[in-house]
N, C-alpha and C positions, 0 to 999 in steps of 0.2 A: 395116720402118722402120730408119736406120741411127740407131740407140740415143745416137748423138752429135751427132745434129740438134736438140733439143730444147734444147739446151744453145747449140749454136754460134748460131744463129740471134739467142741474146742477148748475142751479144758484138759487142763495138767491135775495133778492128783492133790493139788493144795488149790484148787478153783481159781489158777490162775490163768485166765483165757489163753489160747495158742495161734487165736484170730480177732482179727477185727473185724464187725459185722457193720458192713455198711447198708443206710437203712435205703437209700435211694435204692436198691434193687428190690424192695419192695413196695415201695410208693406206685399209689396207683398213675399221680400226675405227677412226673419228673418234677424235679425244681428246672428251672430255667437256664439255659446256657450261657457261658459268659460272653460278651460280647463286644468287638475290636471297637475303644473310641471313636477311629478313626471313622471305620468302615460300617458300622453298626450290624456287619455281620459274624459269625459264630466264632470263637478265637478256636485257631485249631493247634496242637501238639507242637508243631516249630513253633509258631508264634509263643506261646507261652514258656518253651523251655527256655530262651532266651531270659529269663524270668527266676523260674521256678526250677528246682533239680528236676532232670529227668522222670525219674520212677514216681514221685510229687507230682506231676503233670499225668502220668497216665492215671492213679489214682483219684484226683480231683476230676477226671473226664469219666472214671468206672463206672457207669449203673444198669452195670447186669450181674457182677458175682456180688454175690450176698457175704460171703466168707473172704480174707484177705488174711492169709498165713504170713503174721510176725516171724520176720527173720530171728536166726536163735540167737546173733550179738545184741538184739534189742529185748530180746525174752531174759538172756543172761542178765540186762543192768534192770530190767523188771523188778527180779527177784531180792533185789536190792530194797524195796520198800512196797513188794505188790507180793498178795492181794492188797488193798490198803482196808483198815477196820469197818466194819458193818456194826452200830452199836445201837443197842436200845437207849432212847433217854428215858429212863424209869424215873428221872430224877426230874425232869423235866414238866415230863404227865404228873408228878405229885407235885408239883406247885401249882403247875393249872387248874389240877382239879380236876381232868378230864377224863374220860372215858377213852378217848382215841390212843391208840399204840404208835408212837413217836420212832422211827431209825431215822438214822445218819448214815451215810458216806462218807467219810470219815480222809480227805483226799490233802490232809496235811502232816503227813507223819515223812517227807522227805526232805533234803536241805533246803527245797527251793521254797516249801511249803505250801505247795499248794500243786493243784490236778494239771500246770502244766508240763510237767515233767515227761509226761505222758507221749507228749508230741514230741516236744524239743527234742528228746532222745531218739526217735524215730525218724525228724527231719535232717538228724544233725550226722544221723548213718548214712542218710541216701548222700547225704552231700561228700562226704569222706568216701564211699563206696566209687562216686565219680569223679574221685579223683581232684575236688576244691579246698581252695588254697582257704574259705572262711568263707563268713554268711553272715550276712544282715539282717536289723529286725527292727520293728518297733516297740514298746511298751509303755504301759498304761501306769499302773499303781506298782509294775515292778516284778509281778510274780514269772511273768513269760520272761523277761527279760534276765532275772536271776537260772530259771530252770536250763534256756537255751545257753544259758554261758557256762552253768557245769555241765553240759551237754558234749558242747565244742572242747572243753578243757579236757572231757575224757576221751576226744578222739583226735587233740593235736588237730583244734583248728581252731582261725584267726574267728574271732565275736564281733559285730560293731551294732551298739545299738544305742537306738534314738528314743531315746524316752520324753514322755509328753510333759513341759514343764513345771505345771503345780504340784507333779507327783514328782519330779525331780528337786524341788524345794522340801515337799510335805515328806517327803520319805527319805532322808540321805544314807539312812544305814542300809539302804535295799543297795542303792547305787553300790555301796560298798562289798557288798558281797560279790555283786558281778563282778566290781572290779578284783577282787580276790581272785574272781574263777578265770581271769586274764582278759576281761572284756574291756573296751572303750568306750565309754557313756558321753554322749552327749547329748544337752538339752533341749527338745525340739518345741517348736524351729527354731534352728541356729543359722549360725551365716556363712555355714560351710556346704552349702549345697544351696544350687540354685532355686529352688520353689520352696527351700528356709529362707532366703532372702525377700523373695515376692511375698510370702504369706505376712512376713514383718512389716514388711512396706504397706502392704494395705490392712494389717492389724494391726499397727501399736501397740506392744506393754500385752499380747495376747497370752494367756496361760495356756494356750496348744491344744491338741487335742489328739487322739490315735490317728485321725484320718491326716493330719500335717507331720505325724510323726512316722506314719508310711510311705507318704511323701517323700520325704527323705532316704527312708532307708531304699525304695524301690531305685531310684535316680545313682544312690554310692553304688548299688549293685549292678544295675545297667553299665556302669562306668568304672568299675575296676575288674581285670582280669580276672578270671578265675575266680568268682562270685557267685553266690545266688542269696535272692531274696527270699526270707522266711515267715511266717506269718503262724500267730498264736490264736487265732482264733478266726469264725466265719467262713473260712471255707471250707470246704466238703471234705478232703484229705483231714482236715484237723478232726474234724468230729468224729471221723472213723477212727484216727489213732483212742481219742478220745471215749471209745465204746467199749474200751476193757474196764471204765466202771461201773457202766449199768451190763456190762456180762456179768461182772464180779457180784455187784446186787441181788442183779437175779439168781444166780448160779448159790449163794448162801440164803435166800429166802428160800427158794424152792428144799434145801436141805431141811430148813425146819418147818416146812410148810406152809411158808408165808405168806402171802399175797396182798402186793401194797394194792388201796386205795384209791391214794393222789400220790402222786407221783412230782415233788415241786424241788426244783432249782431257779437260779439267780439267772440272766440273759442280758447281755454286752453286747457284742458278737455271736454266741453260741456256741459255746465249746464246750465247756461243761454240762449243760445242757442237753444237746444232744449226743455226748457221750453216755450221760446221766440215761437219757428215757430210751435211748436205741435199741436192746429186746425189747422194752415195754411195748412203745412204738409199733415196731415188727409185729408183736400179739393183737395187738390194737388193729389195726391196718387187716389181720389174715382173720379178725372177729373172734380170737380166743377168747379176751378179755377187755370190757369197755374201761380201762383205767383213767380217770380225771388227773390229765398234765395239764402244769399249772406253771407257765413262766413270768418270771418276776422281774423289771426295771425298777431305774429310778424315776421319779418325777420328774426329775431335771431333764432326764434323756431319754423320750418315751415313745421309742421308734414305732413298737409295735401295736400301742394302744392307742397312739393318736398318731402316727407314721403317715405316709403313704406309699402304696405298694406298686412300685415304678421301678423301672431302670435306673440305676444310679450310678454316679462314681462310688467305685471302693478309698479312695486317697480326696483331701482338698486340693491335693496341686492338680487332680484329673491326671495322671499319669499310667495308673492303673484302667483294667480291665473294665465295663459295666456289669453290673450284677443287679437282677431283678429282687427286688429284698422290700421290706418296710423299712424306709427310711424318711429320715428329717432333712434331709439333703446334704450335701457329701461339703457345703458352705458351713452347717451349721456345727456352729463352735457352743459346748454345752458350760455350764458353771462348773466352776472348781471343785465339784463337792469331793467328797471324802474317796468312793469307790469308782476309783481310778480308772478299775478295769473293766469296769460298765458303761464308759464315757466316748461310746460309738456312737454313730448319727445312721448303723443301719444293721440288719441281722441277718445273719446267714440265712442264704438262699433254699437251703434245706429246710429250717424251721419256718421260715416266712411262707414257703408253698404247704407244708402240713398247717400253721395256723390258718390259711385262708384255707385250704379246706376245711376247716371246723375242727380237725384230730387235734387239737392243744387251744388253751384258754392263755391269756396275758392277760395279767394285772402290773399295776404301777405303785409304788411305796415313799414316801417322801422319806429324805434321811432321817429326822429325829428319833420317828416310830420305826426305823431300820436299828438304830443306833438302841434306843428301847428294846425292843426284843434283843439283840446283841448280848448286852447288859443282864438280862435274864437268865438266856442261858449260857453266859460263860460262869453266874454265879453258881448256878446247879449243876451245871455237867462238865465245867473244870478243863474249856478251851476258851480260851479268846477269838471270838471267827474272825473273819476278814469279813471288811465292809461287804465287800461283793454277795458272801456267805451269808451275812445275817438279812440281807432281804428274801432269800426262800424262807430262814428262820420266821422271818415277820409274817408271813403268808402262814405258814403252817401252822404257828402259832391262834393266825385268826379262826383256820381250819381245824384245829382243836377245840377251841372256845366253839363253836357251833354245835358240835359232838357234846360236849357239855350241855348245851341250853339241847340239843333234842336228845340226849341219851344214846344216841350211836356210838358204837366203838370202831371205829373206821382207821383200817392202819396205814398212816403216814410216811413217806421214805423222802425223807429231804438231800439234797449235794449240797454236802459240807465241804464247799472246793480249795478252804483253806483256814491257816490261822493268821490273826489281825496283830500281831507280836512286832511287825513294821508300822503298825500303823494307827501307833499311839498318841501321833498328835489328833489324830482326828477322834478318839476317846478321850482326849484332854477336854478339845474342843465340849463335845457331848458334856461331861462331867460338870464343867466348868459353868454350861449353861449359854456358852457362847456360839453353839452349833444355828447355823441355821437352815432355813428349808427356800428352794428356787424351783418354780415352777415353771417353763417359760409359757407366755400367751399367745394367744392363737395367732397374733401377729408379729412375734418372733419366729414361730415355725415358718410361715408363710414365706417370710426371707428366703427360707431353705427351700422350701417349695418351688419357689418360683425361679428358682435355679437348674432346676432338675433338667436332664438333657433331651431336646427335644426330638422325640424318636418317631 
């Protein structure tokens, strides 16, 4: 079979994919199922749609079609800002000095700015297709939360989202834009739902975090008519909408006969990510080609490198599902730092079962030297990335510097999942010298740890 049939067959005649490749139907060890708090056993399709849209619920349950045919109202607003750019930094490799060949994914050329758009647009059909009156969400540093509100606004539905609140101080013009696209922003936790009240009550002065900010949004949606809860990242339906940019990678590398290397994106949740490596992945897994994937945290919040890989809450309030993942425990509230959207306490159940199989590496990047490379290449290559963005930058960047000192030319394909144009106080901060780095210790995780649910 030519290994590149699998892949062309879903593409349109500008590469822009005409499916979602979901990688679980090729994984040799499933990821793990999610599982009722309550009951500790398998959550099955009623129980979850109470939750989740419908057609979201059998999607997130799928691991047997490898292929998943995008409807043509979600291909049509595609074509709106997809394929998204594949670009050499030429400019980049000549400041280094290196030998290795640099691309980009290039997943901020839309209004929301960045690779969530992806999904949002996807979950925000199923929900209009069944007939909901609007949909809830939470958000990090703002980019899910902006993408899902122009989502809803072009299908004539109600947005309510909860955004975590240092990123609702640190970014006001994000707020703004959702609010343009007709969304209700509040800052989580607030005191308008009950486990925003509890997490206050036993946090004080808490700057929030996704997992207290899903908390909320899961609870308004449980509790208003005609709702469902949405999520940008970490579950398996996202990563699959998320696979039309590593088809699109692929699908123009393969044109000029490329074949990356290493393979490196940023890792929060995992959306970008495993949209990012998904044919790679696939190749990888059927022994086409040994690719080095390469996922990248922050320090501050470093589920996968110093995690542990257990049962967890997906939310702090414990309202949600258990999800077997690397996490800090679903207690652990991380520091404020800059990349908002990275400031999960655990990672999608798909990439956590490929990392504990050995098929991907994680490393962790403290912000300054995140902020550092950043600074690098928006001088040379004329974007400002977004925090989240410039930690694959940082990696890659080390990963060229190595090619240099031994002379390899080893090519690079980084997920550039967005630009950092919201998120200039935290370049202030960097510039200014005022940036700092948070590590936590091994007895700050433990907190979280020993929280974990005892299964």
């Amino acid at each position: 079979m030519d290994k590149n049939i699998p892949y062309k067959i879903y593409l349109e005649e500008k590469e822009l994919p005409t499916a979602w490749l979901n990688m679980r139907a090729v994984m040799k060890n499933k990821p793990a199922p999610l599982l009722n708090p309550g009951t500790h056993k398998e959550m099955t399709f009623d129980e979850l749609r109470g939750v989740f849209c419908d057609e979201l619920v059998k999607q997130e349950l799928n691991n047997t079609d490898e292929f998943i045919t995008i409807p043509q109202e979600i291909l049509d607003f595609y074509k709106m800002y997809r394929p998204s750019p594949l670009v050499r930094a030429y400019f980049l490799e000549k400041k280094l000095g290196t030998p290795a060949k640099i691309y980009y994914k290039f997943e901020g050329n839309n209004t929301s700015g960045s690779h969530k758009l992806n999904s949002a647009i996807a979950q925000a059909y199923y929900a209009k297709k069944q007939g909901l009156k609007g949909v809830t969400t939470e958000t990090g540093a703002g980019q899910w939360g902006t993408a899902l509100s122009m989502a809803c606004s072009y299908f004539g539905l109600d947005c309510k989202v909860y955004m975590v609140k240092c990123s609702y101080e640190q970014k006001p013009f994000r707020r703004e834009v959702m609010r343009t696209y007709g969304a209700s922003v509040t800052p989580s936790p607030s005191d308008t739902t009950d486990v925003g009240r509890q997490i206050l009550s036993e946090h004080p002065g808490t700057t929030g975090s996704l997992g207290c900010a899903i908390s909320e949004a899961v609870e308004t949606a449980v509790k208003s008519e005609g709702y469902r809860y949405v999520l940008g990242s970490v579950l398996s339906q996202v990563l699959l909408h998320q696979s039309v940019i590593g088809l699109e990678a692929k699908a123009a590398m393969d044109k000029y006969g490329i074949s990356p290397d290493i393979v490196v994106g940023c890792a929060g949740g995992g959306s970008n990510l495993g949209g990012l490596i998904a044919p790679f992945m696939t190749d990888k897994i059927r022994g086409i080609k040994d690719y080095q994937i390469i996922a990248v945290e922050p320090a501050s919040c470093p589920s996968l490198t110093r995690g542990k890989y257990a049962y967890d809450f997906c939310d702090t309030g414990r309202v949600c599902p258990l999800a077997k993942m690397y996490t800090l425990g679903a207690d652990f509230i991380p520091s404020a730092n800059h990349a908002g959207g990275l400031r999960y306490h655990g990672m999608s159940s798909v990439l956590s079962q490929l990392f504990d199989d050995g098929l991907m590496e994680a490393r962790s990047a403290v912000q300054t030297d995140v902020f550092k490379a950043a600074v690098t290449f928006a001088r040379v290559e004329g974007i400002l990335p977004a925090p989240e963005s410039s930690h694959a930058i940082k990696v890659a960047i080390d990963e060229a510097m190595k090619c240099k000192e031994t002379g390899e030319a080893k090519t690079i394909l980084i997920g550039l999942t967005g630009t950092g144009y919201f998120d200039l106080k935290a370049y202030e901060a960097y510039n200014n010298g005022t940036m700092t780095d948070y590590i936590p210790t091994d007895a700050d995780l433990q907190k979280g740890f020993d929280a974990l649910p005892k299964m």
